[in-house]
C-alpha positions as MATLAB code, in Angstrom:
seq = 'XXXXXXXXXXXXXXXXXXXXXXXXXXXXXXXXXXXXXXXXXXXXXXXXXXXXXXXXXXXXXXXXXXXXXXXXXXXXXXXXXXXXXXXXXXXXXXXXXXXXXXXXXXXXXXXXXXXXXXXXXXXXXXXXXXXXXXXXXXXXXXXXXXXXXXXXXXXXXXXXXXXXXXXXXXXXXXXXXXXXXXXXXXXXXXXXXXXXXXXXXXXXXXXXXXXXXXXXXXXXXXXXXXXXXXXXXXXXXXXXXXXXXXXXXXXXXXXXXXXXXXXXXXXXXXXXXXXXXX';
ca = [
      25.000  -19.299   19.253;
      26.937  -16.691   17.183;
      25.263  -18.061   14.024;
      21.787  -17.851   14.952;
      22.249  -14.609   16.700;
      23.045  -13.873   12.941;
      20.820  -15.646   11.333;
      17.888  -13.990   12.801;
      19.246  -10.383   13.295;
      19.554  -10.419    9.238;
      16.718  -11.838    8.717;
      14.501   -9.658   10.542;
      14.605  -10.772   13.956;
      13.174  -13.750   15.784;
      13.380  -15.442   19.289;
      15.805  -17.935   19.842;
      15.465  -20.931   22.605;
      17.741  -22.210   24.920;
      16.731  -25.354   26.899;
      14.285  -26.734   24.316;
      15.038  -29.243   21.386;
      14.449  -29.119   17.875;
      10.712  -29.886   17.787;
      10.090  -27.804   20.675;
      10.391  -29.688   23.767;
      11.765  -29.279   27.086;
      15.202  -30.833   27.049;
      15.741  -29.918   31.312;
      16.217  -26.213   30.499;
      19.501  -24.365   30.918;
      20.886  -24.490   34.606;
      21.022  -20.962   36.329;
      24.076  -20.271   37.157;
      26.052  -21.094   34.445;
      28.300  -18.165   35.460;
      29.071  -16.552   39.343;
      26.571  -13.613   38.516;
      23.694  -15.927   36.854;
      22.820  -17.224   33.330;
      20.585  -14.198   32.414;
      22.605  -11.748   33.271;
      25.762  -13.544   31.608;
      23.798  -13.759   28.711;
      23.115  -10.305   28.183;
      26.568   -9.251   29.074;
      27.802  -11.780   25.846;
      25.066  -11.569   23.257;
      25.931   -8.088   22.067;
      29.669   -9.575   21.266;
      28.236  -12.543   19.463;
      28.054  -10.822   15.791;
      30.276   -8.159   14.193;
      28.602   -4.923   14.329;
      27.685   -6.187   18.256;
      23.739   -5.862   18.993;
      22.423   -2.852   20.701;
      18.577   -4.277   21.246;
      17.169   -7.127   22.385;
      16.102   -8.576   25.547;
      16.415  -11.797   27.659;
      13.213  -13.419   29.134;
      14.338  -16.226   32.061;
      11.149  -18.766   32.531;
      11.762  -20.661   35.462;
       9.903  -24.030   36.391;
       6.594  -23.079   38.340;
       5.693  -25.466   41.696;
       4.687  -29.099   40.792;
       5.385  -31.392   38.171;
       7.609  -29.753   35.346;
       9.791  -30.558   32.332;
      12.027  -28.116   33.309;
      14.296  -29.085   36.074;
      15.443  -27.514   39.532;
      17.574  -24.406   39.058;
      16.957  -24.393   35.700;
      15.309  -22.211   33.328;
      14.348  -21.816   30.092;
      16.226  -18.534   27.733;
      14.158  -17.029   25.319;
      16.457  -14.610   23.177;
      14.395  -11.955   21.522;
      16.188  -10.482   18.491;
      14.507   -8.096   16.494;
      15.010   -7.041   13.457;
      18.414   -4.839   13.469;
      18.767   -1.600   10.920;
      22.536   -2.170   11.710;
      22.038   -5.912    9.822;
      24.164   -7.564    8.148;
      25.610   -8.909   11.025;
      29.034  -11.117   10.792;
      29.198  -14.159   12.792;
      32.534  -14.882   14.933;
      33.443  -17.375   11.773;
      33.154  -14.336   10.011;
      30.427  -15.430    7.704;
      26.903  -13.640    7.349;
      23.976  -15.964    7.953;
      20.475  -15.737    7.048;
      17.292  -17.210    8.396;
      15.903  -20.081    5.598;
      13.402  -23.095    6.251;
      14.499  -23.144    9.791;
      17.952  -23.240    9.895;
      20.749  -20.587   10.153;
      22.398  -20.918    6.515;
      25.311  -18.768    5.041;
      23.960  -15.418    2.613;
      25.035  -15.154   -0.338;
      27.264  -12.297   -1.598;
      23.538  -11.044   -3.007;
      21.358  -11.356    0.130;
      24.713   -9.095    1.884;
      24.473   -6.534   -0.827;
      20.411   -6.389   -0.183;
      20.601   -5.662    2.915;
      23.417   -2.976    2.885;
      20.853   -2.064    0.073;
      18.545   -1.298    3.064;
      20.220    0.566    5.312;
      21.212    3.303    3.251;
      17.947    3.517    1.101;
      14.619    4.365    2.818;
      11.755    2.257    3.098;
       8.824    3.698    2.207;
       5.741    1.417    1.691;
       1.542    2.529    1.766;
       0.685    1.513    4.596;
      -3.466    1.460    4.247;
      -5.472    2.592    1.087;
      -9.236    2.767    3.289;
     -12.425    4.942    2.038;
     -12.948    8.151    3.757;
     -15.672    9.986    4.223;
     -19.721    9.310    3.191;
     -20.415    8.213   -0.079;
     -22.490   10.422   -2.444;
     -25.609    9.909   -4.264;
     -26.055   11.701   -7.795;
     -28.805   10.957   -9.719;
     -28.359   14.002  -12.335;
     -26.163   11.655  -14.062;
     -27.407   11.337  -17.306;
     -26.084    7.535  -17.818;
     -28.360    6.494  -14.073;
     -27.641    7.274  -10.560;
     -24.049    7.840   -9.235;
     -22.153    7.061   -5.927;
     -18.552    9.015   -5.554;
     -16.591    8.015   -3.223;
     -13.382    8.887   -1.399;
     -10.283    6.913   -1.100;
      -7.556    7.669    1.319;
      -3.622    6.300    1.321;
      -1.853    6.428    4.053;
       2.337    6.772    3.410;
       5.006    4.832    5.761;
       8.396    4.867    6.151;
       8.990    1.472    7.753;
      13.026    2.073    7.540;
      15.652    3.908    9.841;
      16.845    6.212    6.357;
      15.024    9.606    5.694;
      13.157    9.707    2.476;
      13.697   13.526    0.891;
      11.848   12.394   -2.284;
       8.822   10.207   -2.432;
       6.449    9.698   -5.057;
       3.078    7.646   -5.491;
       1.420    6.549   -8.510;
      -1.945    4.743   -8.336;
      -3.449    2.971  -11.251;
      -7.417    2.649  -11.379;
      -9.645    0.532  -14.119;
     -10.909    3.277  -16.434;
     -14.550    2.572  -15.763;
     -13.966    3.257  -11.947;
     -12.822    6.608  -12.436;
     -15.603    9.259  -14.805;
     -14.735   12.850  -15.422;
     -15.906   14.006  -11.540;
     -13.482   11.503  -10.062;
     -10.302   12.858  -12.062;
     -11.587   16.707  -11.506;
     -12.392   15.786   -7.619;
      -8.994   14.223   -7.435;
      -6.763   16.850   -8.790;
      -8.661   19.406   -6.860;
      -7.440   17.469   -3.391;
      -4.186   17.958   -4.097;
      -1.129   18.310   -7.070;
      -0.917   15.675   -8.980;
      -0.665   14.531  -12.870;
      -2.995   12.219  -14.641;
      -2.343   10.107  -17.656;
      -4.703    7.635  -19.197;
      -4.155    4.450  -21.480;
      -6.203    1.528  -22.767;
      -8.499    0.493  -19.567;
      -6.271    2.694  -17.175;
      -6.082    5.698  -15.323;
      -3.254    6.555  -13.550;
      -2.724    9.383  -11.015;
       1.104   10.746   -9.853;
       1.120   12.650   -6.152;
       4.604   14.019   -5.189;
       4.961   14.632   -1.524;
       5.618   17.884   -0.556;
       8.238   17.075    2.084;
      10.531   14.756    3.686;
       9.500   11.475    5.445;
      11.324   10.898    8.319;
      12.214    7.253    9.630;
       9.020    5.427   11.492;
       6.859    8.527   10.265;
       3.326    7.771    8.928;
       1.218   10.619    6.956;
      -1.894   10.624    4.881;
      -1.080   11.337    1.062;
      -2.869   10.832   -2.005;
      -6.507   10.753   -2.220;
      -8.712    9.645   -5.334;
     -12.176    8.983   -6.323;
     -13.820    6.246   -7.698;
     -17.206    6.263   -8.987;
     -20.045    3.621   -9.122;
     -23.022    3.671  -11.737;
     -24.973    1.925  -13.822;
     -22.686    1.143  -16.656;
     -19.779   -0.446  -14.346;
     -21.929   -1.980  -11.696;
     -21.107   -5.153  -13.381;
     -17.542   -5.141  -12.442;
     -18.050   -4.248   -9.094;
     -20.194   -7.251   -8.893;
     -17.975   -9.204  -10.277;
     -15.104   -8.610   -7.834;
     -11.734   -7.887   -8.922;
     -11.248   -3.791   -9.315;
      -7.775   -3.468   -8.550;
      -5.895   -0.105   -7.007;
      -2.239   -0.609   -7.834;
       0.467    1.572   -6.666;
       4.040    2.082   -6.748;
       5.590    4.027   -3.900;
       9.032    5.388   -4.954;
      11.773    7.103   -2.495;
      14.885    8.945   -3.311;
      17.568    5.714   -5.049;
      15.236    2.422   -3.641;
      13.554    0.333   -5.518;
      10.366    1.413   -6.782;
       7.791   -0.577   -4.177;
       4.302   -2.018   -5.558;
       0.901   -3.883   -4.401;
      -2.593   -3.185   -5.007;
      -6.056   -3.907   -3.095;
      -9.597   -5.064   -4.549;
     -11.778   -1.787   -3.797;
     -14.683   -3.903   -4.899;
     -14.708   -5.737   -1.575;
     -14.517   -2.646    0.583;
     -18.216   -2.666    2.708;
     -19.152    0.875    1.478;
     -18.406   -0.302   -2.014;
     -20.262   -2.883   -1.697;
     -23.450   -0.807   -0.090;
     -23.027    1.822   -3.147;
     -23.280   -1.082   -5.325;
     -26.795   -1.781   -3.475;
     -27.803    1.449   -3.508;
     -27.097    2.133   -7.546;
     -28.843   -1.219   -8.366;
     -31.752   -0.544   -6.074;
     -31.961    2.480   -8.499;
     -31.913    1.124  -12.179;
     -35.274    0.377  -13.705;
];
């Protein structure tokens, strides 16, 4: 048991069976009283000590058979260990190996998943969480290129880790035609940031003013996209990325991106500016 007590407590966390078989049946369950004081208890008194650091969270369900016809037999149960994910991982099995989670089966890490993981724990995690439109949309038909729809997109910032983040940063990359001259000027004026601009990009930098502390989630970095009559092509056509990278004090830079173009309220500005061309 020490290796998949392992297994999944570096690989972030799992439930582990006792009393059913490889492809998931009943095997009789586990009897109950394995030990003087009964098998639950037992087992909670000698999971910590399976793994080197011991575990200091999990729990242990006990399903017993209910009246009638069962697979499981008569004062027996079935264990369901539930391991989550550990920020004191890796964890060192009593052979004094490290073992990781892979295609179902506890294997040993290599030297490199051990180092990633220490990685972890001293580095904070900071991911966005959400990037979700805020606010109504508005209609501006002073435009001289057609009518105009501006409207708001708001990132939320998470740290998912157990390491306080002093320093975190987020850049967000837009298609040039998404963003016009109100969108940069709206976005700057919503808070400090730095814009640069290249061939088909435009790229925004928001440094957050303070700490993130372990779990915490805040809402940081808001731009503005525009649609009008000279991009409502691409929105059509799917596909208008947001990328980001979040960075955080020494971790590696993390990055993703979203289609905006899907977004409902994109997708009813689109309507509305079409509605509106001649």
């Amino acid at each position: 048991m020490s290796k998949q007590v392992s297994a999944f407590c570096n690989a972030g966390g799992g439930r582990l069976f006792l009393g059913i078989d490889d492809v998931g049946r009943v095997d009789g369950g586990v009897p109950i009283d394995l030990r003087h004081n009964g098998t639950r208890e037992w087992l909670e008194d000698v999971l910590p000590g399976t793994v080197d650091p011991p575990l200091t969270s999990f729990d242990v369900h006990e399903i017993r058979p209910r009246r009638g016809e069962s697979e499981i037999l008569p004062d027996h149960a079935i264990y369901v260990l539930d391991l989550p994910d550990s920020e004191d991982a890796p964890h060192q099995a009593r052979d004094r190996r490290y073992y990781l989670r892979i295609a179902g089966k506890s294997r040993p890490m290599s030297h490199r998943h051990v180092l990633d993981i220490l990685q972890r724990r001293h580095d904070p995690d900071v991911a966005v969480a959400s990037v979700d439109p805020y606010g109504q949309p508005e209609l501006s038909e002073d435009d001289p290129r057609g009518p105009c729809v501006l409207l708001r997109l708001r990132t939320r910032l998470r740290n998912q880790g157990g390491v306080l983040a002093e320093h975190v940063g987020l850049e967000v990359t837009l298609p040039r035609f998404a963003v016009n001259s109100a969108c940069r000027r709206r976005t700057l004026q919503e808070q400090d940031g730095t814009i640069t601009q290249s061939p088909g990009n435009v790229t925004f930098f928001f440094y957050h003013p303070g700490p993130l502390f372990p779990r915490q989630e805040v809402i940081y970095g808001t731009v503005w996209i525009a649609v009008h009559s000279t991009n409502v092509d691409h929105y059509a056509a799917g596909r208008v990325l947001l990328r980001w990278r979040v960075f955080a004090d020494h971790a590696k830079f993390v990055t993703s991106e979203v289609d905006v173009s899907a977004y409902s309220v994109v997708q009813r500005s689109l309507r509305l500016v079409q509605d509106r061309l001649p």
